[in-house]
Structures are given as structure tokens and as C-alpha cells.
N, C-alpha and C positions, 0 to 999 in steps of 0.2 A: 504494500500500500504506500510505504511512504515512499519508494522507488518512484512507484508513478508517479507519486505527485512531483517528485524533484526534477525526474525527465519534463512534465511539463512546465513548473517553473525555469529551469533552463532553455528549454524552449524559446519560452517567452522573450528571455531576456539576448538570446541571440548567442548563449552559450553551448559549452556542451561539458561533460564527465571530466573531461581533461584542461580545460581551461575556467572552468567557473564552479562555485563550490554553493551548496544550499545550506539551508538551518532549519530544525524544527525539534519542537518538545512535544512527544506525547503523553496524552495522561488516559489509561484505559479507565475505564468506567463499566462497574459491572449492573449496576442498577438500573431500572428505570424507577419513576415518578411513586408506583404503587408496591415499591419494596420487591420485584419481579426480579428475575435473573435475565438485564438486557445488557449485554455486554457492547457496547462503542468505541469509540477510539476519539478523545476530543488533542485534536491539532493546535499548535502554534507554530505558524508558517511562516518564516519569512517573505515578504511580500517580492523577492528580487532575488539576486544571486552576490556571492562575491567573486571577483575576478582574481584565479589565482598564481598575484604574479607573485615574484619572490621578493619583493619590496612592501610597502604598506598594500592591503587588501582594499580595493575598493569596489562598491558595491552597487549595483545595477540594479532600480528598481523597477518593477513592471507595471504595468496599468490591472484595475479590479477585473477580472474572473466575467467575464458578460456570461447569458443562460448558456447560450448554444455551448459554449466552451466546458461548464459545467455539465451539461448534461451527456458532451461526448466523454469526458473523463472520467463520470460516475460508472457509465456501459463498460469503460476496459478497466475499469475498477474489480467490478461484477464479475467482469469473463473469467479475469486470471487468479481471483481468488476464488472461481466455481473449478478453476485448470488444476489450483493448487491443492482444493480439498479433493479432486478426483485421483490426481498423484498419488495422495497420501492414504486412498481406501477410506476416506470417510465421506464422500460422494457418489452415490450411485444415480446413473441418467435412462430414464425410462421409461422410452415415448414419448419423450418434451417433456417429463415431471419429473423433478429433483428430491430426493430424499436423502437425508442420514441415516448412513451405516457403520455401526458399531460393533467391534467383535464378540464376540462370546465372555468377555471377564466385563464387559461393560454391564448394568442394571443392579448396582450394589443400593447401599441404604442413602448412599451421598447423591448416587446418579439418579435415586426415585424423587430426593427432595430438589434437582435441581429441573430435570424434566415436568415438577410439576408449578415449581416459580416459573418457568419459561412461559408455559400454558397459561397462566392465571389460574390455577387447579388450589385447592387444598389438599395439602399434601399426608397429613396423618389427622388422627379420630376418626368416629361415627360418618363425616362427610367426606372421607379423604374421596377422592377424583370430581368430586363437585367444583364447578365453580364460585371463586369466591364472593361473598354475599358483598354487594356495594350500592351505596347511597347514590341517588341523581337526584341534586336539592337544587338544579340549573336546567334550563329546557333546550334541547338537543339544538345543534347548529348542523350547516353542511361544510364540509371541508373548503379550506380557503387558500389558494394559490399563494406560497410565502416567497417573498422576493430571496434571490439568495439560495434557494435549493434545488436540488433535482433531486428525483426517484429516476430507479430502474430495477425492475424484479428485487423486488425488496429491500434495495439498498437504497441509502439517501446519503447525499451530498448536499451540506450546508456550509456556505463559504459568504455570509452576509454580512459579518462582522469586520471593520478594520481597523486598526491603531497607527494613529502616528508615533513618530520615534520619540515627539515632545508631551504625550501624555500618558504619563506615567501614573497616572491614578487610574486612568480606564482600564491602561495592562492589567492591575492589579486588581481588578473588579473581576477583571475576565480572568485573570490566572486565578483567585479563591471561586468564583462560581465552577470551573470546570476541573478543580482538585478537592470539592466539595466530598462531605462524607454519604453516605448512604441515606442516613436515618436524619430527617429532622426533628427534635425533639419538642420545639413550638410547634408542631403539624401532628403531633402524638399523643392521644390523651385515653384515659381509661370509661369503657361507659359504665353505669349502672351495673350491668351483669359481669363486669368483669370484662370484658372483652375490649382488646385495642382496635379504638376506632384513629384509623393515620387518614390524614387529607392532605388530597393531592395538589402539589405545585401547581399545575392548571387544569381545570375540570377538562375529562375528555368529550368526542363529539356528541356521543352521548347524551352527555349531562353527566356523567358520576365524577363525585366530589371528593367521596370518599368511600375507603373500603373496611371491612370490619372482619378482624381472624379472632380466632381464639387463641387464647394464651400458648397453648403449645403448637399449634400453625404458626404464628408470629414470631415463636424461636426458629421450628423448621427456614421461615423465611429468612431472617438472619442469617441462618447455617449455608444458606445456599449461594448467599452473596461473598461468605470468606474466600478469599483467592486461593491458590493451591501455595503449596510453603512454596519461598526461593523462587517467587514470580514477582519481578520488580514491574510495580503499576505506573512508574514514570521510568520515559524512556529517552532521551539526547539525540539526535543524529544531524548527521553532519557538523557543521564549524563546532556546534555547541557540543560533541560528544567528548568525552573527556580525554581522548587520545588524538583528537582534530589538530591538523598543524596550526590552524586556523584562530583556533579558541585564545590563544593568549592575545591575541590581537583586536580581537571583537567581541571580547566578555569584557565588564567595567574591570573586574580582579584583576585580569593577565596575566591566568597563571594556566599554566599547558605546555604538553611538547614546546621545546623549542622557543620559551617565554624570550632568552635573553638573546637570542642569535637574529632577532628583527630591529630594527632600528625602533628606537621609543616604546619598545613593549618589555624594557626590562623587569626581572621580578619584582611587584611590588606589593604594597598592604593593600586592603580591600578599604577604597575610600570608605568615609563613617556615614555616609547618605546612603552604603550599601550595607556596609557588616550591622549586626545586632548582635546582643547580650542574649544569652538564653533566656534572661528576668524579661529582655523586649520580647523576645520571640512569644514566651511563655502569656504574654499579655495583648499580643497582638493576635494570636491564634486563640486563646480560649476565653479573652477578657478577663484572666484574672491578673490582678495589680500587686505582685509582691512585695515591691520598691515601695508603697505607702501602707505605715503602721498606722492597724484596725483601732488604737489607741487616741492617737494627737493628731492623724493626720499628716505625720511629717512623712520627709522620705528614710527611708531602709538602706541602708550599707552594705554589702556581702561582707562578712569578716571569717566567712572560712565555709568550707563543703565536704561535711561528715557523710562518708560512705560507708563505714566500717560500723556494722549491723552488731556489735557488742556497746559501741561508743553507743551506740544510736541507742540500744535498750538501756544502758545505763541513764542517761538522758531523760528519756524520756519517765523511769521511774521515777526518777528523783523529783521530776516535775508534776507528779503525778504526787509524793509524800507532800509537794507544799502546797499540793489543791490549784496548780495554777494550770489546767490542762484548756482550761478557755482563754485564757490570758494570752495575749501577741508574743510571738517569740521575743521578739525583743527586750523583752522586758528580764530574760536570762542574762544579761551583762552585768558583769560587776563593777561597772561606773555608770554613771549616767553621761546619756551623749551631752552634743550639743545642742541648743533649742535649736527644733526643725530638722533635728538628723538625729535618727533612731538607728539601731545597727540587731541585725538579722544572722543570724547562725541555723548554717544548712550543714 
């Protein structure tokens, strides 16, 4: 897949394998909306190519993707990944109708719970092969031509979105929505009987809003979204892959093969507009605010990072004999800070 798409941004740009180099991040995505096993693949494409000479890389951009062009690139999308699952024995073609074949060790407890997330099926109790029970609290629509996509036998291509190089808050809208987690937990709530009622990101054409499992279908569902071990869900290719000759020169780091042997891409520090603290990260990613004690309001110090799980249990009893197990860490130091600087022990 991502081949294709590279030959056709090279294409575009008047390149080819040998003189111009591509970039993209993949983030595979195994969910859809209603907690389903819908496995995707969400792109971040460079919009161009870099030319690659052996001096500073420069970069060729191309004009937006018009229909026609998507929807011929979607068709050989299609072909060669129906060429490549036929190669591999797990496509069989029969009479113009395509099916999956699986050998004899396939239909274990894992493969029942995921063939029945794929379906929309329930997959264990009283109703297992039923479909699942869902809400339509919106009155049905008809499908609506979205600018930006193409279908072909089942596959869609959507390429509607684009960023420029100077906005750096949109990247960032679109890199957390398409590295987003499975489950949203403001869209999750419990009814009356017990049962988890999840509502969907956008109602389908239908009308359903939402769908309603039972406690142990709702695990099954989870179970079937985990990925297999040692299956890395973000993927690098071209300039941006971590062995790219490319990458020290056109990541903000510049750090990669061959960092110091270009002219101005010597090894250096990760400017402070890019690097984060783990206390950033930690609060950027799940909103929690370590850095400010639940106490005064001020900010929190790092003064040390206890790994060693005896320190830790001692620790923690001892905090535990003065009744202080609600109290801010902080408040473990045996001086007092300064006003407006508390200090935190990890």
C-alpha cells in the first residue's frame, strides 16, 4: 500500500525511486466507531517528494489528489492487495466472488471473538450469533457523496485533508485524532440493567446512535480489538524511517544515519519547542498535572525517581503509620520549599 502511494507521489512530482525520496507515518487502526474489529490504515503523506541529491534535500511539492486520480489509485490499491492475499492462500476467487480462506488451525476461541466483532455479531451468552441490539434515536439519511474519497469493491480512499508546513496545531489535531484509543470513555456509560450502552462518534445511515452489549460481550469486544504481541501499530517509511539517509536532515532532531556527514545537519539537541519532560508528556496525553501540588497550588520539583519496589514499600508504609496517604507527596520533604515551589518524590 504504501509503495503505491509513493510511486504515485513520485509520479506527480516528476520523480522517480532513484532520484526522489517520499515520507509517510502510518498509524493502523483496528476499531471502528461501534467497538467492531475494523482494521484501516490512517496515512500521513507527504504532500511532495524530496530530491535526492547529496547536498541539502530539497523538496518538491505536488498539487491536491483531484477525484479521477483518487479513484484510479484506490482500483490498483484493490487489485494488488486482492494479488497479494491470493499469493499468500488466504484469497480464494470464485466466479467473480471473493472469499476468505483459512487453514485448518484457524476457528480457535480468539478467531470466534474476532469473526464475530467483524460481523457486528454477539459473540458469547444466550445470544451469541445474534446481532447486536442498537439504539436509532436519529431518523435514517441517504448516503452523501464526500468530497475527498473514492470507493472500489470495498475499499475507500480518503485523501481530503491537508496541512500546511506552518500549522502546527492542525498537524497535531490530526496526529491525536488518528492515534486515538479504541474506547471513548465520555461515549460509555452503564444502563439501569447493567448493561454498557457506548454511543457512536457519528450516528450511522440508519439512524443508530448507539449500541448496547452485555457485560461479558463488551469484554469479548475489547478482547478482539488487542493486537497480536510484537505488532508495532505505528509505522515510519521513507525519509522519516529510522535508518532513512534522509531523516537527519528533515526531522526538526537531526538525528539519523549519517547526521554529521551533510553540511548543517550536525548532531544536535532536540530544540525545547520539540522535546518534552515525561511530567509534559504525562499531562498532555492524559491531563493529569503532576508539576502543580493538590495542596497550595504551586508548582512541583522532580527531586528524585524511586524505582526500586522495596524503597517504594518502605515508603509508602511509613506514610501510611503517619495517616498521610491523602496528603500530596510533597509534603514528604524535610524542609519546607520555597513559596510557590513545592518539590515531589517519584
Amino acid at each position: 500500500m504504501r509503495n503505491t502511494i509513493s510511486a504515485h507521489v513520485l509520479r506527480k512530482a516528476r520523480l522517480t525511486r532513484a532520484t526522489g525520496a517520499t515520507g509517510a507515518v502510518t498509524l493502523i487502526q483496528r476499531f471502528g466507531s461501534a467497538l467492531n474489529l475494523n482494521i484501516h490504515f490512517h496515512m500521513l503523506v507527504l504532500d511532495g517528494a524530496y530530491l535526492s541529491d547529496p547536498g541539502e534535500p530539497v523538496f518538491r511539492r505536488i498539487a491536491q489528489p483531484r477525484a479521477a486520480e483518487l479513484q484510479a489509485l484506490v482500483e490498483r490499491l484493490a487489485e494488488r492487495i486482492g494479488r497479494s492475499l491470493e499469493r499468500q492462500g488466504l484469497l480464494v476467487r470464485d466466479t467473480g466472488n471473493d472469499f476468505l480462506e483459512f487453514g485448518p488451525e484457524a476457528g480457535g476461541a480468539m478467531d470466534d471473538l474476532i469473526g464475530h466483532s467483524i460481523t457486528y455479531r454477539v459473540a458469547v451468552g444466550p445470544r451469541a450469533g445474534q446481532s447486536v441490539f442498537a439504539l436509532q434515536t436519529v431518523p435514517a439519511r441517504e448516503a452523501e457523496p464526500r468530497p475527498g474519497v473514492a470507493q472500489y469493491a470495498g475499499f475507500s480512499l480518503h485523501a481530503g485533508i491537508g496541512v500546511e508546513a506552518d500549522q502546527r496545531a492542525k498537524l497535531e489535531r490530526l496526529a491525536r485524532y488518528v492515534s486515538r484509543p479504541p474506547v471513548a470513555v465520555e461515549r460509555l456509560a452503564l444502563t439501569a440493567q447493567g448493561q454498557a450502552r457506548y454511543r457512536l462518534k457519528t450516528p450511522y445511515r440508519d439512524g443508530t446512535t448507539h449500541i448496547v452489549l452485555e457485560p461479558l460481550d463488551f469484554m469479548a469486544r475489547l478482547a478482539a480489538l488487542v493486537p497480536p504481541p510484537r505488532a508495532h501499530l505505528t509505522r515510519y517509511h521513507g525519509v522519516f524511517a529510522p535508518h532513512a539517509a534522509l531523516r537527519a536532515a528533515v526531522t526538526p532532531a537531526g538525528r539519523g544515519p549519517g547526521a554529521g556527514s551533510r553540511a548543517g545537519t550536525a548532531e544536535r539537541q532536540t530544540p525545547r519547542h520539540v522535546a518534552m519532560t515525561w511530567a509534559r508528556r504525562l499531562k498532555r496525553v492524559f491531563a493529569i498535572d503532576i508539576e502543580c501540588c493538590a495542596r497550595c497550588g504551586g508548582r512541583l520539583r522532580v527531586i528524585a525517581s524511586i524505582e526500586d519496589p522495596e524503597v517504594i514499600a518502605r515508603i509508602l508504609a511509613h506514610r501510611r503509620e503517619r495517616g498521610a496517604e491523602d496528603s500530596p507527596v510533597g509534603s514528604l520533604g524535610p524542609r519546607a520549599p520555597p513559596p510557590g515551589m513545592s518539590e515531589m518524590l517519584f
